[in-house]
N, C-alpha and C positions, 0 to 999 in steps of 0.2 A: 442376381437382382440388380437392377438400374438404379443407381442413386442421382437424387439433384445435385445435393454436397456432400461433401468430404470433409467435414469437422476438424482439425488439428489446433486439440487441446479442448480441454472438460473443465477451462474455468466458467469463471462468469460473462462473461464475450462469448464463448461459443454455444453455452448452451441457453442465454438466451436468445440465439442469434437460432440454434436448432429447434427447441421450443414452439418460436413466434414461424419459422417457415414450417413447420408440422401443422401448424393449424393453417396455415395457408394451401396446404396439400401437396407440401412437398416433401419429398425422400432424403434423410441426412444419416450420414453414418461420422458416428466419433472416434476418431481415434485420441491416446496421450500419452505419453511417453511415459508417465509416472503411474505408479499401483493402484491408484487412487485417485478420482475424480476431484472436480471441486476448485482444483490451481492452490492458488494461495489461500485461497478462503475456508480450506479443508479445517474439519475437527471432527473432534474424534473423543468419545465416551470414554474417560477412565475414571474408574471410580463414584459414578454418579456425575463426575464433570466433567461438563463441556471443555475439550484442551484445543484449543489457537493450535494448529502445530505449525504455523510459519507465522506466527507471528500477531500481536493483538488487531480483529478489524471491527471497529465500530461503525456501526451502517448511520450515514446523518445524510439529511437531504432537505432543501428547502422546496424542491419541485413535488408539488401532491400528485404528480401522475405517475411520479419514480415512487415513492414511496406507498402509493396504492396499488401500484403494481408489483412488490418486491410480497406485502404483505398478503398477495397468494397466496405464496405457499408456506410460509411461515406465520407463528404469532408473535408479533415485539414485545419482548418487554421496556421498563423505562426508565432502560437506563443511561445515565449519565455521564460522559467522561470528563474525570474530575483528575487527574494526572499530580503526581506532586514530584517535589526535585528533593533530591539528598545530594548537599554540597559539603564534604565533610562531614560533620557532627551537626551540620545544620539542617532542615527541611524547610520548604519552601513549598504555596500555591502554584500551580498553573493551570492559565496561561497568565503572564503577568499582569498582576491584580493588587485589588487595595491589601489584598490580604497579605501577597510577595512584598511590599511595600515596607505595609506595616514589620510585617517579623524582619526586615532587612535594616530600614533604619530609623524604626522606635516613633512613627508617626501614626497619626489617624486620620488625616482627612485627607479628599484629592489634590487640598490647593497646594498642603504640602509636600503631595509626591512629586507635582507636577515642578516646583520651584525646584526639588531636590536633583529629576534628570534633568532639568533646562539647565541648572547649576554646572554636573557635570559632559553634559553637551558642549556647554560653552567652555569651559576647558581643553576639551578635545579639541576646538578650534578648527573642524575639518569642514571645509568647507565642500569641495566635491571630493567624496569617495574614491579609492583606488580598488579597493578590496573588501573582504567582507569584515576582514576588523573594524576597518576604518568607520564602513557605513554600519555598522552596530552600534561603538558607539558615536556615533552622529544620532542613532535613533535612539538609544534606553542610556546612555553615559558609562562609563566605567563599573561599577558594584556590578548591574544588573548583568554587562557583561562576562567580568571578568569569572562569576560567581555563575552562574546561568547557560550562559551561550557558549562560548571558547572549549571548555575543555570536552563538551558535548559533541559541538559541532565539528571538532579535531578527529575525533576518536570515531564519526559517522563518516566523514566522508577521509579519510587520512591522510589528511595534510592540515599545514599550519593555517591560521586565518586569514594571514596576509599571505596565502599563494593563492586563496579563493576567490571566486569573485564576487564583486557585489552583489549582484543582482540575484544570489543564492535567498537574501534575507531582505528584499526590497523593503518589506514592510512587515517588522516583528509585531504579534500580538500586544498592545498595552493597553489598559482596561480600566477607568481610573472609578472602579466601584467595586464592589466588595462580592463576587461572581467567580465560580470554578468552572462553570460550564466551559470546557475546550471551546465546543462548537456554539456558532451561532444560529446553526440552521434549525427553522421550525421543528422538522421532525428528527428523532435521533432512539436506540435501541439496540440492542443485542435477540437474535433471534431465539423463541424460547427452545430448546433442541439442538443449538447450534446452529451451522452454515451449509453443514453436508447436505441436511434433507432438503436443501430450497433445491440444490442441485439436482437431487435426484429426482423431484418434482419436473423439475425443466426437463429435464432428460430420459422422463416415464414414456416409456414406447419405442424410446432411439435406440437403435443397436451403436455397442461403445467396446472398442478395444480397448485394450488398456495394456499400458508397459512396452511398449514398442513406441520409437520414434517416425517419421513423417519419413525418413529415407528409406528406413527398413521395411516399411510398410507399402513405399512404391516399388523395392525390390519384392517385397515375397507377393505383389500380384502381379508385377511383370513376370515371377517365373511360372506364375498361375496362365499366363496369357490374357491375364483380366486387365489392362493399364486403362481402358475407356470404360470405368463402370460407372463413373461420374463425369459429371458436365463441368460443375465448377469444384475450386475447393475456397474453404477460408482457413486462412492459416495467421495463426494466433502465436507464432512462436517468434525467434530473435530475427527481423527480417534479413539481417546479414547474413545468420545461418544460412537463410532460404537461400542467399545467392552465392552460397559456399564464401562466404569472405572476401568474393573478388575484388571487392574495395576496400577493404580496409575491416578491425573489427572496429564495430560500436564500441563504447566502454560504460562499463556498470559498477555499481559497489553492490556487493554481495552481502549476507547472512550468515553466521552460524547460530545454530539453537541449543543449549545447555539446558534438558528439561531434567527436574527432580519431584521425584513424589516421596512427601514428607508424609507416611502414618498416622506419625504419634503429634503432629500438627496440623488443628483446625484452621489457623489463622497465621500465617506468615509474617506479612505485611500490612496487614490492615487497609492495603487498596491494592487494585485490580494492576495499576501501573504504575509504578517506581522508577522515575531517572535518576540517573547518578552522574553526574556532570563534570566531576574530576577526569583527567584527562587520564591520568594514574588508575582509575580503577576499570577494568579493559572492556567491563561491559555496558556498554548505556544504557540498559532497563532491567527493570526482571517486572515480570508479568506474572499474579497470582489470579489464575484464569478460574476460580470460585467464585469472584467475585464479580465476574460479569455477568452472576445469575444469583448474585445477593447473597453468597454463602452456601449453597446447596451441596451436598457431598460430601463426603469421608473423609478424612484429611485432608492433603490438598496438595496443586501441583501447583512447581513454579517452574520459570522459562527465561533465563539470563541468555541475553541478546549479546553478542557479539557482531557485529559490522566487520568487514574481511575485501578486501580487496580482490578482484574478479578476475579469471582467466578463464581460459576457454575451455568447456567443462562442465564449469562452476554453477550455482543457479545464477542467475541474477535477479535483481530484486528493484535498483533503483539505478535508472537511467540515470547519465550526466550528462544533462543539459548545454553543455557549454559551445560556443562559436566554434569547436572545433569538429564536433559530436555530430552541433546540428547544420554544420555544412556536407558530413558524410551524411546524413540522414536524407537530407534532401537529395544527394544523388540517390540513394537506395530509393528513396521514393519515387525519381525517375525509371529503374530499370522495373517499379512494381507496377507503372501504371503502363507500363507494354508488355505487360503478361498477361495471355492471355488468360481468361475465366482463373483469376488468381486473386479473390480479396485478403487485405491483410487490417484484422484488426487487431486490438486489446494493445494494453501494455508494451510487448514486445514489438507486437508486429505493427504500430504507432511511436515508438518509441518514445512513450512519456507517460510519466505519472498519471494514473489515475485512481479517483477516488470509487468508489463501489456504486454510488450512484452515478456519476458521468460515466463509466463502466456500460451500465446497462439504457441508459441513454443513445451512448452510441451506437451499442449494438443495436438497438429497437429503431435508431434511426439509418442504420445499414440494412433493417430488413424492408425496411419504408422504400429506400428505392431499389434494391432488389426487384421488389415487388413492384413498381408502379415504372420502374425501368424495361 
């Protein structure tokens, strides 16, 4: 059979990107290197719960044509992400709020929090930023940092805060009212079922390989004699990969996952997300994934996040953005826009963070001119 596309990778980019051109009356075939559909946004039933397996993703969106369109194929529920920090033997709100405030230094209103950073801002005395110590505190002063941000931020990207650079934390959350809400966007929710089945919604009718990557797959139909069964492909994977490394690799900081399922425990932690900020203790979260559907399920799993340092291999997880990254970026972006019938979106193959709604945005605005191209 004739294909229009050739899908590489079953996250959220490809298979709303397969989806929206199926109903346009076109032919796609997916392929993904991994066992299992879905990318990042995979979960998976154990126990009655919903388990993250890469990791916590809360769907929030301020655009109602992303969130009416997400809500297809799933039902949201409404929940909230209310994140809190363990600094030692102390716990803490986030994002920083009247409530971090209060339990940090025994006040109660804004005017005194706001006197209490302006206090240690003006101590810090920095006037332009070199680094991402520096511009912290310049923006929250010493406590919020030292307590808060440092040994978090150390332990995610691995290095000190004065080797990073500013413009990692241009602008930290501060809040000066008494509010958990993470996000600010209108709409926000965890899907009821989990992530998998929006996927396989998108992906109902597509033929989809699985567990084979994007070279081995143009080898075993090269030895098919099939190499023209498609027009185009999108490739959704590390754009460097695609061009074998010739320039240089990208660089990512990677994940590992520590999941445990506790029996003889209904309630771990008493919230869905747990930072832990000490620089000393190696994990930055643990995640008790019960409770992104209010408690449902049998005892319960948790998932202590380790951040790991990326090689080639590895997954990756989170681009670094930095002047050095994204000057290789932009040639790799040169040798993709002279390949032929070759789009590259998502994550990897954009090289930058995205949130789950600009995710399917993009892609819905890659099938726009697709189509109308």
């Amino acid at each position: 059979m004739k294909y229009d596309y050739l899908i590489v990778g079953t996250g959220l980019f490809g298979a709303v990107f397969a989806h929206e051109m199926k109903l346009a009356g076109k032919k796609c075939f997916c392929i993904d290197k991994r066992e299992h559909i879905a990318g990042n946004i995979y979960t998976k039933e154990q126990g009655g719960i919903q388990v993250h397996k890469y990791g916590a993703h809360i769907f929030h969106t301020s655009n109602r044509r992303i969130w009416d369109y997400i809500n297809q194929f799933a039902e949201f529920n409404h929940y909230i992400n209310s994140p809190v920090a363990v600094y030692k033997e102390e716990l803490y709100n986030l994002p920083f709020n009247m409530n971090t405030f209060s339990k940090m230094w025994g006040i109660r209103t804004p005017k005194q929090a706001q006197e209490m950073i302006e206090k240690q801002r003006a101590e810090s005395a920095i006037a332009e930023p070199q680094n991402l110590e520096e511009q912290a505190l310049s923006l929250v002063g010493r406590d919020v940092y030292e307590k808060l941000v440092k040994g978090y931020t150390e332990k995610q990207w691995g290095r000190d805060c004065k080797e990073l650079p500013a413009f990692i934390i241009k602008r930290l959350p501060v809040r000066f009212t008494y509010d958990n809400n993470y996000f600010t966007d209108r709409y926000q929710g965890i899907p009821i079922g989990g992530y998998t089945q929006i996927v396989e919604k998108l992906l109902e009718a597509t033929p989809v390989q699985l567990g084979i990557s994007y070279r081995d797959f143009l080898t075993a139909n090269a030895a098919k004699a099939e190499p023209d069964i498609f027009e185009k492909v999108l490739y959704t994977g590390m754009i460097d990969e695609y061009f074998d490394y010739r320039l240089g690799e990208l660089q990512y900081r990677s994940l590992r996952f520590e999941e445990e399922t506790l029996s003889d425990c209904d309630n771990y932690q008493g919230n869905a997300v747990v930072n832990y900020t000490e620089r000393e203790v190696p994990y930055t979260r643990i995640i008790e994934h019960k409770h992104f559907e209010f408690g449902a399920g049998e005892g319960t799993v948790i998932t202590r996040e380790y951040p790991a340092d990326w090689k080639k291999g590895d997954e990756p997880y989170y681009p670094i953005n930095d002047e050095r990254n994204n000057t290789l970026f932009a040639k790799y972006q040169e040798l993709a826009a002279a390949e032929k019938n070759v789009l590259f979106g998502g994550r990897l193959g954009q090289y930058k963070y995205y949130d789950m709604d600009k995710v399917i945005e993009a892609a819905l605005d890659m099938v726009e001119s697709e189509i109308s191209g």
